[in-house]
C-alpha positions as CSV (number, residue, x, y, z in Angstrom):
1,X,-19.9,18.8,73.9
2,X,-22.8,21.0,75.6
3,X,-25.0,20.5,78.1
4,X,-28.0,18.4,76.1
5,X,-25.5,16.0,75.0
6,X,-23.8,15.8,78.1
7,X,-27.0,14.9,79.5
8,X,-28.6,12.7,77.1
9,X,-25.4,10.1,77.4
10,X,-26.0,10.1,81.3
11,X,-29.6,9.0,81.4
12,X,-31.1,5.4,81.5
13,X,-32.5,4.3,77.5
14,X,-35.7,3.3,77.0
15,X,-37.3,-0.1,77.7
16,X,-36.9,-3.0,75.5
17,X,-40.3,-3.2,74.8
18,X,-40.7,0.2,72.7
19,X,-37.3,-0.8,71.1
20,X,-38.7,-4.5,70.0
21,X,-41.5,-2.5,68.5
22,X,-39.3,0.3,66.7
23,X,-36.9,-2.7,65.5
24,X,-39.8,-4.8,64.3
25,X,-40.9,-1.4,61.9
26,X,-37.5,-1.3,60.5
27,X,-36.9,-5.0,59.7
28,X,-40.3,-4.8,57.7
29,X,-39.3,-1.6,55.9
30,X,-35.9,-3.6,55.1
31,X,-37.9,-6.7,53.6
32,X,-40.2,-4.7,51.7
33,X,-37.4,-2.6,50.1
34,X,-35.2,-5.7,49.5
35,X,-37.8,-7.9,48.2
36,X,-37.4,-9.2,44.7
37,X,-40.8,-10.7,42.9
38,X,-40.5,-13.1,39.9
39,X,-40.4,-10.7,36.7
40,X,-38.5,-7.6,38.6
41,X,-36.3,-6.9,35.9
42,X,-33.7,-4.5,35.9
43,X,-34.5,-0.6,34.6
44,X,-33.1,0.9,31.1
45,X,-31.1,2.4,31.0
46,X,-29.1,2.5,34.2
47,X,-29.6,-0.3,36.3
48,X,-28.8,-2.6,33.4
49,X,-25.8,-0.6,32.3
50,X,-24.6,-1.4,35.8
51,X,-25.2,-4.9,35.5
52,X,-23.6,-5.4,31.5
53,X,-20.5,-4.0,33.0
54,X,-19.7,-6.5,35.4
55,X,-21.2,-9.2,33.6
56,X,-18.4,-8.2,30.3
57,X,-15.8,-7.9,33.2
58,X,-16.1,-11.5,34.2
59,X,-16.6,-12.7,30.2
60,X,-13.1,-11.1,29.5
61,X,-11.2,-11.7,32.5
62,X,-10.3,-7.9,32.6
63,X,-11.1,-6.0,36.0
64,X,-9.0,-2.8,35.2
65,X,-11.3,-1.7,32.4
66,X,-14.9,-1.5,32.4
67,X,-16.5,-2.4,28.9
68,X,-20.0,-1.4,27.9
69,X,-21.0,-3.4,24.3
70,X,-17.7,-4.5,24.0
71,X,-16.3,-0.7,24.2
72,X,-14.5,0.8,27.3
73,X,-16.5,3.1,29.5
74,X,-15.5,5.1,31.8
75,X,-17.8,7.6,32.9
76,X,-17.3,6.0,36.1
77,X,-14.5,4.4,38.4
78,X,-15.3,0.4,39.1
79,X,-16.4,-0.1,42.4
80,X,-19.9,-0.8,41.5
81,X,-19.0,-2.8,39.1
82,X,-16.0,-5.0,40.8
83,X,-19.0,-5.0,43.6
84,X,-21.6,-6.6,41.1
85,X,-19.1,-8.9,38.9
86,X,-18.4,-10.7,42.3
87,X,-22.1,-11.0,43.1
88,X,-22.9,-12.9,39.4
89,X,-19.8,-14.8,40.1
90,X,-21.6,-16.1,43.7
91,X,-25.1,-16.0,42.4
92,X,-25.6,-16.0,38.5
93,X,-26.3,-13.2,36.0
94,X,-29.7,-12.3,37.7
95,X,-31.9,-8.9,38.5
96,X,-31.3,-10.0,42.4
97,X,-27.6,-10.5,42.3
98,X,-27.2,-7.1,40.2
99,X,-28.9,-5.5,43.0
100,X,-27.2,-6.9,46.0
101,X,-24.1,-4.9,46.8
102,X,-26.2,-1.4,46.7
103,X,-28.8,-2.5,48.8
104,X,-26.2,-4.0,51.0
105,X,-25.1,-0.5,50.8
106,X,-28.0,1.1,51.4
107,X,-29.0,-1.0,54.6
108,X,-25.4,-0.3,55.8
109,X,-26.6,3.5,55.2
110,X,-29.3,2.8,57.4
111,X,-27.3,1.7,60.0
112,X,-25.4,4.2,60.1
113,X,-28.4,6.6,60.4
114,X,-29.6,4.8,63.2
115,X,-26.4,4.9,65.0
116,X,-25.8,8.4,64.6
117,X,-28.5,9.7,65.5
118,X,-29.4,7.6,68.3
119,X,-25.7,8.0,70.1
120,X,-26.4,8.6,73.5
121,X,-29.7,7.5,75.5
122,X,-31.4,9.1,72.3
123,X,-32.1,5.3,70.8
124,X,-35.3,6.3,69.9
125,X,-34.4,9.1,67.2
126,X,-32.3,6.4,66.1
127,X,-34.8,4.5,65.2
128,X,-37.3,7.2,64.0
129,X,-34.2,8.3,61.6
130,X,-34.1,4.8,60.3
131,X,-37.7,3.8,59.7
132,X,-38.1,7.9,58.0
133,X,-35.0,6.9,55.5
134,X,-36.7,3.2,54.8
135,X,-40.7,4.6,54.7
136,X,-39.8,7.4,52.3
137,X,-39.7,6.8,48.6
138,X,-36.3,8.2,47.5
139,X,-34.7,6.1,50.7
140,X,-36.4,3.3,49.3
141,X,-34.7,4.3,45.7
142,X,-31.7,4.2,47.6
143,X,-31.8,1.1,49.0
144,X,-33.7,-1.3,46.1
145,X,-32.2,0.1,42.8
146,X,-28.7,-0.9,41.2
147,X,-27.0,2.7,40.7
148,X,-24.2,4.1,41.6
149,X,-25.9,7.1,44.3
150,X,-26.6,4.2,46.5
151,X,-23.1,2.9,47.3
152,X,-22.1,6.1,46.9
153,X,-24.2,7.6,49.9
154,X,-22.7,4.9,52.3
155,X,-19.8,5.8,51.5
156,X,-20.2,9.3,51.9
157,X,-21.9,8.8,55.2
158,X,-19.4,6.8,56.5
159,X,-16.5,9.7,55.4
160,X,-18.2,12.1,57.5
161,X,-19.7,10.4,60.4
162,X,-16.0,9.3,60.9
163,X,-14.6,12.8,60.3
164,X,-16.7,14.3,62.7
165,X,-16.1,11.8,65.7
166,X,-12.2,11.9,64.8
167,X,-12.3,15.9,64.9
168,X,-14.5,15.3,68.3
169,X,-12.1,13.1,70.2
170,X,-9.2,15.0,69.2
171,X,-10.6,18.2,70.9
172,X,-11.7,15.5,73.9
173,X,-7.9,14.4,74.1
174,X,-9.0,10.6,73.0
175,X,-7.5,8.4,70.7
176,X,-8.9,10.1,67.3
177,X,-6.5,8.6,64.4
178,X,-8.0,5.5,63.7
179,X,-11.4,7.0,63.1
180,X,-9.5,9.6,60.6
181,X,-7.9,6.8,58.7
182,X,-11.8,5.1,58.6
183,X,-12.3,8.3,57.0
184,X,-9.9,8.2,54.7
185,X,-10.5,4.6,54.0
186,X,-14.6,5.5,53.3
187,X,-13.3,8.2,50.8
188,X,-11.6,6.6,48.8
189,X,-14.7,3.8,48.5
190,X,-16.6,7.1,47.6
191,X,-14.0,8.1,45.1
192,X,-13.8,4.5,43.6
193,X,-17.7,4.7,43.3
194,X,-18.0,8.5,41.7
195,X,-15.0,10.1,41.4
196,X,-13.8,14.2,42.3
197,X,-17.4,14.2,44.1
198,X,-16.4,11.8,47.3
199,X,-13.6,14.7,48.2
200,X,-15.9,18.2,47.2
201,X,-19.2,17.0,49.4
202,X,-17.0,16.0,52.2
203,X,-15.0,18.6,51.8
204,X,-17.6,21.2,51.9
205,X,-19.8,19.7,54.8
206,X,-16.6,20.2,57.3
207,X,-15.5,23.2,56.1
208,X,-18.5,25.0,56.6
209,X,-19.1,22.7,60.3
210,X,-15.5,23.6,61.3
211,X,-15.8,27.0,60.4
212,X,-18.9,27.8,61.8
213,X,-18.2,25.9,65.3
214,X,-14.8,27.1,65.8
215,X,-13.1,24.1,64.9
216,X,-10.4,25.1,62.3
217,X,-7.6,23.3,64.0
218,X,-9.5,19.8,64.1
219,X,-10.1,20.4,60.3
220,X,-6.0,20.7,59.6
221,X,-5.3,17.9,62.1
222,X,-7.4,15.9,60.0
223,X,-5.5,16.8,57.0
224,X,-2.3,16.0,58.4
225,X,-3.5,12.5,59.7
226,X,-3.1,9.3,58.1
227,X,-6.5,9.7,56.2
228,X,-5.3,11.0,53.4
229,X,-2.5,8.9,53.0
230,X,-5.1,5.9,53.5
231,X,-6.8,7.6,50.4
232,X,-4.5,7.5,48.1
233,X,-2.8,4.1,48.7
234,X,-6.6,2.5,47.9
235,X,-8.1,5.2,45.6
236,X,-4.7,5.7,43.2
237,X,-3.6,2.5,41.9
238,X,-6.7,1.8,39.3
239,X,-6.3,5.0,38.0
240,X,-2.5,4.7,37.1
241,X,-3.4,1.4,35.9
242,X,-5.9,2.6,33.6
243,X,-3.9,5.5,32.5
244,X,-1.1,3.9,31.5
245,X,-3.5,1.5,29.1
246,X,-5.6,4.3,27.9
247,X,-3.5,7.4,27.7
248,X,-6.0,10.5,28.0
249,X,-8.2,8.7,30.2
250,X,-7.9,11.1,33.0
251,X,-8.2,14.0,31.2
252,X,-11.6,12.6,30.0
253,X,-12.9,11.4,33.4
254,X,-11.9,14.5,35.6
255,X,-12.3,17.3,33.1
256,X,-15.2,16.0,30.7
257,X,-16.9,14.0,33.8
258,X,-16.4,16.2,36.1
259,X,-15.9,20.1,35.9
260,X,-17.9,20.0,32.3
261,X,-20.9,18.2,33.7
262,X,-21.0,20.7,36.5
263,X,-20.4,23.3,34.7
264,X,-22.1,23.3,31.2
265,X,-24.8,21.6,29.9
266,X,-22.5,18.9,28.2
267,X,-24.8,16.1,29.6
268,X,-28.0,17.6,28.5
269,X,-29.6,16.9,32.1
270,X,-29.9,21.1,33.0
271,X,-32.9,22.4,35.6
272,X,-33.8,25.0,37.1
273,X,-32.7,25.8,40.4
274,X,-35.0,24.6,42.2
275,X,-34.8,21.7,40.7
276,X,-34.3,19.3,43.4
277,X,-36.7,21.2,46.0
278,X,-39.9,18.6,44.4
279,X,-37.7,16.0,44.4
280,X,-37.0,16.3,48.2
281,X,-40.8,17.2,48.9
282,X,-42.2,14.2,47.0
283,X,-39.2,11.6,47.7
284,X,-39.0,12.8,51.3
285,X,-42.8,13.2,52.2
286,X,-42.8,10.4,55.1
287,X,-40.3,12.9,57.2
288,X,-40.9,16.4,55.7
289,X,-43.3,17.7,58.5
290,X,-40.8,16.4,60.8
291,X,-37.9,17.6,59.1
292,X,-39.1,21.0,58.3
293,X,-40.0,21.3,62.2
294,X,-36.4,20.4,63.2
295,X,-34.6,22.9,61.5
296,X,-35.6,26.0,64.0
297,X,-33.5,23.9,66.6
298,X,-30.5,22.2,64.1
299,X,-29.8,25.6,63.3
300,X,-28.2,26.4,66.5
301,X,-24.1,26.2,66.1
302,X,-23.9,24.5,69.7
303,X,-27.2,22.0,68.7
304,X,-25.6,18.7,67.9
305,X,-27.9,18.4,64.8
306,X,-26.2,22.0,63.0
307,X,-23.7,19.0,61.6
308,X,-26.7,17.1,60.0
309,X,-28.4,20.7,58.4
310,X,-24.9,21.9,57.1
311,X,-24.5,18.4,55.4
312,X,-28.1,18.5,53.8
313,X,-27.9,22.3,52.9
314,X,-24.6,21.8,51.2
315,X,-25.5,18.6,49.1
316,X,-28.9,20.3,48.4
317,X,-27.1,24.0,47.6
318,X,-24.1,22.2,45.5
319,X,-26.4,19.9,43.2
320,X,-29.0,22.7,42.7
321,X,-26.2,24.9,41.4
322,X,-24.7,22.6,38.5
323,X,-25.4,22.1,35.2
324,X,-26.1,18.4,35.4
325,X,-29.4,17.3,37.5
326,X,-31.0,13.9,37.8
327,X,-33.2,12.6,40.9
328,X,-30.7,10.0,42.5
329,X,-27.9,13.0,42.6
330,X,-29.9,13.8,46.0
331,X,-29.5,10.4,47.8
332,X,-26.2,11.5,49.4
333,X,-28.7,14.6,51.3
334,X,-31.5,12.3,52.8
335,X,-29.5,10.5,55.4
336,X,-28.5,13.8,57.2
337,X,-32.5,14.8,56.6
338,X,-33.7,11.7,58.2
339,X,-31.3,11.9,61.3
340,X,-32.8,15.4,61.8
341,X,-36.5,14.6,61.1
342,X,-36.0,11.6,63.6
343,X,-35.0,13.6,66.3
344,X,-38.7,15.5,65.9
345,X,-40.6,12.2,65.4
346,X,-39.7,10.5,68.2
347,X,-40.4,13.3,70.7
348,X,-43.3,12.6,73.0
349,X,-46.9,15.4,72.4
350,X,-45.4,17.0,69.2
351,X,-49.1,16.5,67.1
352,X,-48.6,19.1,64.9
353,X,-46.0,17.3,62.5
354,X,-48.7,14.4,62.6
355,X,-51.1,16.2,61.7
356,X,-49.2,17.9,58.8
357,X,-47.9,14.0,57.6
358,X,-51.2,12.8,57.7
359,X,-52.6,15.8,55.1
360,X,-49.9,15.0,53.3
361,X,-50.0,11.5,53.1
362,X,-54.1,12.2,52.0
363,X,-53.1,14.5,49.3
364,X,-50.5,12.2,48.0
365,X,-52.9,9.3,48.0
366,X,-56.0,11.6,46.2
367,X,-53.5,12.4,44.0
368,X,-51.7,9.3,42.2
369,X,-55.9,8.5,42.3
370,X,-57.2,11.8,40.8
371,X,-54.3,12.9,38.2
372,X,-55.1,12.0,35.2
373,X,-51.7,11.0,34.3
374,X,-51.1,8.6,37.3
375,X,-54.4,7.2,37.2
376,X,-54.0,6.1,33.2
377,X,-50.8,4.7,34.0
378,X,-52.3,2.7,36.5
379,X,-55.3,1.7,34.8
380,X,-53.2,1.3,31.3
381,X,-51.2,-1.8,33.7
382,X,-54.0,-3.0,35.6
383,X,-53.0,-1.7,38.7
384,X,-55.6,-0.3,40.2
385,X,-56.7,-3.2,42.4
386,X,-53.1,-3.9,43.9
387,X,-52.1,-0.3,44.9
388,X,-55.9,1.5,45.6
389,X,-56.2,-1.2,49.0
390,X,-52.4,0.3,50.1
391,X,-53.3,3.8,49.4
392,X,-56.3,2.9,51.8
393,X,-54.0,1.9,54.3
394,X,-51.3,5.1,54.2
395,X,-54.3,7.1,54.2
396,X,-55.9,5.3,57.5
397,X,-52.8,4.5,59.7
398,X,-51.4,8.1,58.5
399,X,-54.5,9.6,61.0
400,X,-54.2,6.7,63.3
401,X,-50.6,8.5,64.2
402,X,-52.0,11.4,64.7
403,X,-54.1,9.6,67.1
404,X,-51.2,8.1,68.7
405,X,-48.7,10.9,68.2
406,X,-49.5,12.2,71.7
407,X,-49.0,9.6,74.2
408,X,-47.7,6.6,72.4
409,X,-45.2,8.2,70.6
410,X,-43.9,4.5,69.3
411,X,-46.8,3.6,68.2
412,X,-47.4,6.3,66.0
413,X,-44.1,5.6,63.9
414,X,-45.3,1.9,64.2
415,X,-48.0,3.3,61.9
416,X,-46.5,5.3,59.6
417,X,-44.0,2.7,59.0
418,X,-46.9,0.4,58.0
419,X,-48.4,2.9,56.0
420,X,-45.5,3.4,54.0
421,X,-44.8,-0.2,53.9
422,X,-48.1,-1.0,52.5
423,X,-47.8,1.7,49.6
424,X,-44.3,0.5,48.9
425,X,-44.9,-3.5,49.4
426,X,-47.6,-2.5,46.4
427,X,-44.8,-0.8,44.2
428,X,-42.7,-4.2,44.8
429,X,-45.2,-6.1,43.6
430,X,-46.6,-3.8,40.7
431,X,-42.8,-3.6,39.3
432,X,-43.0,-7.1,37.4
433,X,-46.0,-5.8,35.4
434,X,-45.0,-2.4,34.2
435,X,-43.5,-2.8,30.8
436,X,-40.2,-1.2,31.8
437,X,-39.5,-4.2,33.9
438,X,-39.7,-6.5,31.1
439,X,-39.3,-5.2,27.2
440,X,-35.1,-6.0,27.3
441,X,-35.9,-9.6,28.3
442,X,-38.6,-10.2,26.0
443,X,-36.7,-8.8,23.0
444,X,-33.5,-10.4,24.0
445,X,-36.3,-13.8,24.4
446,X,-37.8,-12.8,20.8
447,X,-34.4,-12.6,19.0
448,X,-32.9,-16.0,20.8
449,X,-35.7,-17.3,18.8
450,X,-34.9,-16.2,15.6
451,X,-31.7,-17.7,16.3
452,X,-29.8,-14.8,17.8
453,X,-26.7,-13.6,18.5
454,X,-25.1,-16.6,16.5
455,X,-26.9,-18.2,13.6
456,X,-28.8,-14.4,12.9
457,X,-26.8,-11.5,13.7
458,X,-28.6,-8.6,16.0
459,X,-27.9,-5.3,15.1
460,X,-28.9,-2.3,16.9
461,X,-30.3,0.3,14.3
462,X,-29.9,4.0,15.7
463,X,-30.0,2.8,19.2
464,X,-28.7,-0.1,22.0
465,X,-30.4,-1.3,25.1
466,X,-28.2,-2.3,27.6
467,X,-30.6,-5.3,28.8
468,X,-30.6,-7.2,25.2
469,X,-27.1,-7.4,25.9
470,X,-26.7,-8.7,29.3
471,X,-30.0,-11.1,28.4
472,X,-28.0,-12.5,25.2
473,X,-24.6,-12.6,27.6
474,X,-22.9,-10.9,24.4
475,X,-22.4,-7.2,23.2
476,X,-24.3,-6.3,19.7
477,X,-23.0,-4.6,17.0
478,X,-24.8,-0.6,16.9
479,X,-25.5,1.0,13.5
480,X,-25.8,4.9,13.1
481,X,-25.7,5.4,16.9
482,X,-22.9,6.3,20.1
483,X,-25.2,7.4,23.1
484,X,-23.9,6.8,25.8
485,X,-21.0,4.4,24.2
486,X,-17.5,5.5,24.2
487,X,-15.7,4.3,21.1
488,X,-13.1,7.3,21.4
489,X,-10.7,4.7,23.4
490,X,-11.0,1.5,21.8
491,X,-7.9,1.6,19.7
492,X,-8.5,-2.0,18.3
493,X,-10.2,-1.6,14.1
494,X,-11.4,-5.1,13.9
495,X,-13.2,-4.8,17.4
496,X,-14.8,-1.3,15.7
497,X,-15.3,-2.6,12.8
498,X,-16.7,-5.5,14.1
499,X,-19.3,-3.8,17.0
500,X,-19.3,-0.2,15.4
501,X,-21.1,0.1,12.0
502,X,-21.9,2.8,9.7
503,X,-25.6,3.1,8.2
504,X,-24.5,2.8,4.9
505,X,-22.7,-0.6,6.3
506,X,-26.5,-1.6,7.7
507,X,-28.0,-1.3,4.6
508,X,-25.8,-3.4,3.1
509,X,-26.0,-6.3,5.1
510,X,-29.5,-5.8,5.5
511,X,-30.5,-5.7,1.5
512,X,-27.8,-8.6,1.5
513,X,-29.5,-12.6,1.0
514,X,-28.4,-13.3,4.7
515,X,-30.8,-12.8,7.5
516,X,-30.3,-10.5,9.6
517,X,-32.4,-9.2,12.6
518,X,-32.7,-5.0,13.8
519,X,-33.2,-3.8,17.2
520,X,-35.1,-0.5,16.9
521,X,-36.6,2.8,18.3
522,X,-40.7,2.5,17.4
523,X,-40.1,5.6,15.7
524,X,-37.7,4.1,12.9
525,X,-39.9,1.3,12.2
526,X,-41.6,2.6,9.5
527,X,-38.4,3.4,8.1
528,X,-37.8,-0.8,8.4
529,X,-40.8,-1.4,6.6
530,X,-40.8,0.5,3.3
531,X,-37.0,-0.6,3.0
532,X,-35.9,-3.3,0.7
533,X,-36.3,-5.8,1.6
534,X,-39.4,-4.5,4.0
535,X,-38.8,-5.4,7.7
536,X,-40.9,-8.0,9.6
537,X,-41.5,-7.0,12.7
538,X,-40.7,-10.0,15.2
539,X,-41.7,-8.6,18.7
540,X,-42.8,-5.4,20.3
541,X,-42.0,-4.3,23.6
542,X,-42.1,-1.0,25.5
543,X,-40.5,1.6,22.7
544,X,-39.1,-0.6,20.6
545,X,-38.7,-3.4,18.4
546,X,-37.1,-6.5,16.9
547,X,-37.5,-6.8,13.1
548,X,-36.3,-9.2,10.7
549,X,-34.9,-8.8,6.9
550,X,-36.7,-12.5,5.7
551,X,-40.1,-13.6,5.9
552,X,-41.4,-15.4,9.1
553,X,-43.0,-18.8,8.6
């Protein structure tokens, strides 16, 4: 422990007042992020694969393996799912239940955020941490949206927040083992979530913290604690189990999931190095002037923050470095960059990160209005009227801060958290009207009508949408199409021959005298309509398509 945090844990904390007021920011950053408008359905592809999971978990009474359409799936282990399937049990099938168990995660995440970097009389950065992790929009990602990064990141958080205070009281002489089996106990969550990538990160983060900071020892007393007997007694036994039922299973999940993604472009999801630095600047941008200005001082060994810059730099470094990139792969990064950009925001006559958020938070605003791209999309969904007034806002209380950076200090993240809040309260309620939000329930709605999925087969032609199938509560059979299916373990012929169909098998039931309705891509439509018999096209929505083999009426 040096002298600064020796000294911060013997001075008074602030006032309750300043805390009512920081407190007040997060709990409408919270609401905002977990509030759910009619019509906020669930996003294709992933958020609804994470919600047909569960819901063909409870259908078949089998929690050991995960089915997607009918077909095992196990790209990932079942926490998420497990989590979910209990939710629908409590509170129905619906957008709000799928979504519950990550944002409880991700409000658990912010917790933790808050309590780590507000240990001490530092309460204050606490709360700065917290309200940067809620106000920016990848923390809001993190918190609203059904995926497995978000569960995965409290997890994660939790390993190493415990890790480090177990290495910390063992060097203090206090009683360090039950934080180093909560260690092992959050790993094993992590690992149950995502897999190999609960014990690398982790892994990593100390290593380099341990090794730079002298503390070696603490590292192998960690080892040889209970934790990773805790691991393996909850992470192992769903992995025998599923072994034993799908031989070849791990093989698949460690080598093809794991070292292959990382290491080739198997998943077709390469970018360039620096991939993830736009990511960080555009998802981050509430905290980056603050963040950027911490790192001069949180890269001092002896500054308690080096922890929080060696676990951002390694996440960042590790994910920039494979072969497989997609946004959410950062999530697990951003709680160690809001604890250090909190530490900077809640300092008292620091302008100049202000003064650099509120540029920032202009330029951002001029530019969803100015780039042609962002200002069709809005003006393609009518959107202009709900989120121009918020930009207004960010763009006014972002100054005010600077205004009240100085000598109100609180008042100035008062602001930016209702800047935020304003833009992001207007991205809650724009959700329900962007197509994306909608097109699987209206086609699922469209082919119910027709008399789908049990007096008129459904059929997905060269493609499968995960929502149709948790709207319809049923998988559908898939023609001329695998994705991200995994038919390689279902051993069973009638259930392939019953959900897996070959084109020429299509074609026969489609030319066939019974009716017969085609889920489709937009671009194989006009394929549908110059067959025999020509397709009638039911309903549109988004990119694709029902169409029908008989006439309408």
């Amino acid at each position: 422990m040096d002298a600064r945090e020796s000294g911060a844990r013997l001075q008074p904390g602030p006032s309750s007042g300043p805390e009512r007021t920081l407190v007040a920011a997060l709990f409408f950053l919270a609401a905002v992020a977990i509030f759910e408008p009619a019509g906020s359905g669930l996003a294709e592809p992933d958020e609804t694969r994470y919600a047909e999971i569960p819901r063909e978990m409870l259908a078949a009474g089998d929690f050991v393996v995960p089915r997607l359409n009918g077909l095992p799936y196990f790209e990932k282990p079942p926490l998420l799912y497990w989590a979910n399937a209990v939710a629908f049990r409590l509170l129905g099938t619906t957008p709000w239940a799928a979504r519950l168990p990550t944002r409880l995660a991700g409000l658990g995440t912010v917790l933790l955020v808050v309590l780590a970097a507000g240990a001490g009389a530092r309460r204050r950065d606490g709360f700065a941490a917290g309200i940067l992790l809620l106000a920016s929009p990848i923390g809001f990602l993190l918190v609203r949206t059904n995926l497995t990064d978000g569960l995965l990141t409290f997890f994660l958080t939790a390993t190493l927040l415990a890790a480090r205070a177990a290495i910390e009281r063992r060097e203090e002489n206090r009683p360090w083992r039950i934080l180093a089996s909560a260690a092992g106990a959050a790993a094993a969550g992590a690992f149950l979530t995502k897999g190999l990538i609960a014990l690398v990160l982790p892994g990593l983060v100390l290593l380099v913290w341990a090794a730079a900071t002298g503390r070696p020892r603490g590292l192998f007393a960690l080892l040889a604690s209970p934790a990773p007997l805790v691991f393996l007694v909850l992470a192992a036994p769903w992995f025998v189990l599923v072994e034993r039922r799908h031989p070849g299973f791990l093989h698949f999940f460690f080598v093809h999931e794991h070292f292959q993604r990382f290491a080739t472009g198997a998943a077709k999801r390469a970018g360039p190095p620096y991939y993830f630095v736009p990511v960080f600047v555009l998802g981050f941008l509430p905290g980056l002037a603050f963040f950027l200005a911490s790192l001069r001082g949180a890269s001092r060994r002896r500054d308690p923050r080096f922890f929080f810059l060696v676990w951002f730099a390694v996440v960042f470094v590790f994910f920039s470095i494979s072969r497989s990139k997609l946004p959410p792969y950062l999530f697990p990064a951003i709680p160690a960059a809001a604890v250090l950009a909190g530490g900077v925001a809640a300092e008292a006559r620091r302008r100049g990160p202000w003064a650099v958020h509120a540029v920032l938070a202009t330029a951002f605003a001029a530019a969803l209005v100015l780039h042609p791209v962002a200002r069709g999309f809005l003006m393609e969904n009518r959107l202009q009227a709900l989120v121009a007034p918020a930009l207004g806002i960010l763009v006014l209380v972002a100054w005010a801060a600077l205004v009240f950076a100085r000598d109100a200090p609180r008042l100035a993240l008062l602001s930016l958290a209702a800047g935020w809040g304003a833009f992001l309260a207007a991205v809650v309620l724009a959700w329900p009207q962007v197509p994306q939000a909608r097109f699987p329930a209206e086609l699922a709605a469209a082919a119910r009508a027709q008399g789908a999925p049990g007096r008129v087969p459904l059929v997905g032609y060269k493609d499968y949408v995960n929502g149709v199938s948790v709207a319809l509560a049923t998988p559908i059979p898939v023609a001329a199409y695998v994705g991200e299916l995994e038919p390689v373990f279902e051993t069973d012929e009638a259930v392939r021959d019953r959900l897996l169909w070959s084109s020429e098998k299509f074609w026969r039931e489609w030319k066939s005298d019974r009716p017969m309705l085609a889920l489709v891509r937009l671009q194989d439509v006009v394929e549908m309509m110059t067959a025999v018999p020509p397709a009638r096209v039911v309903r549109w929505a988004g990119r694709h398509a029902i169409v029908a083999n008989y006439p309408g009426p």
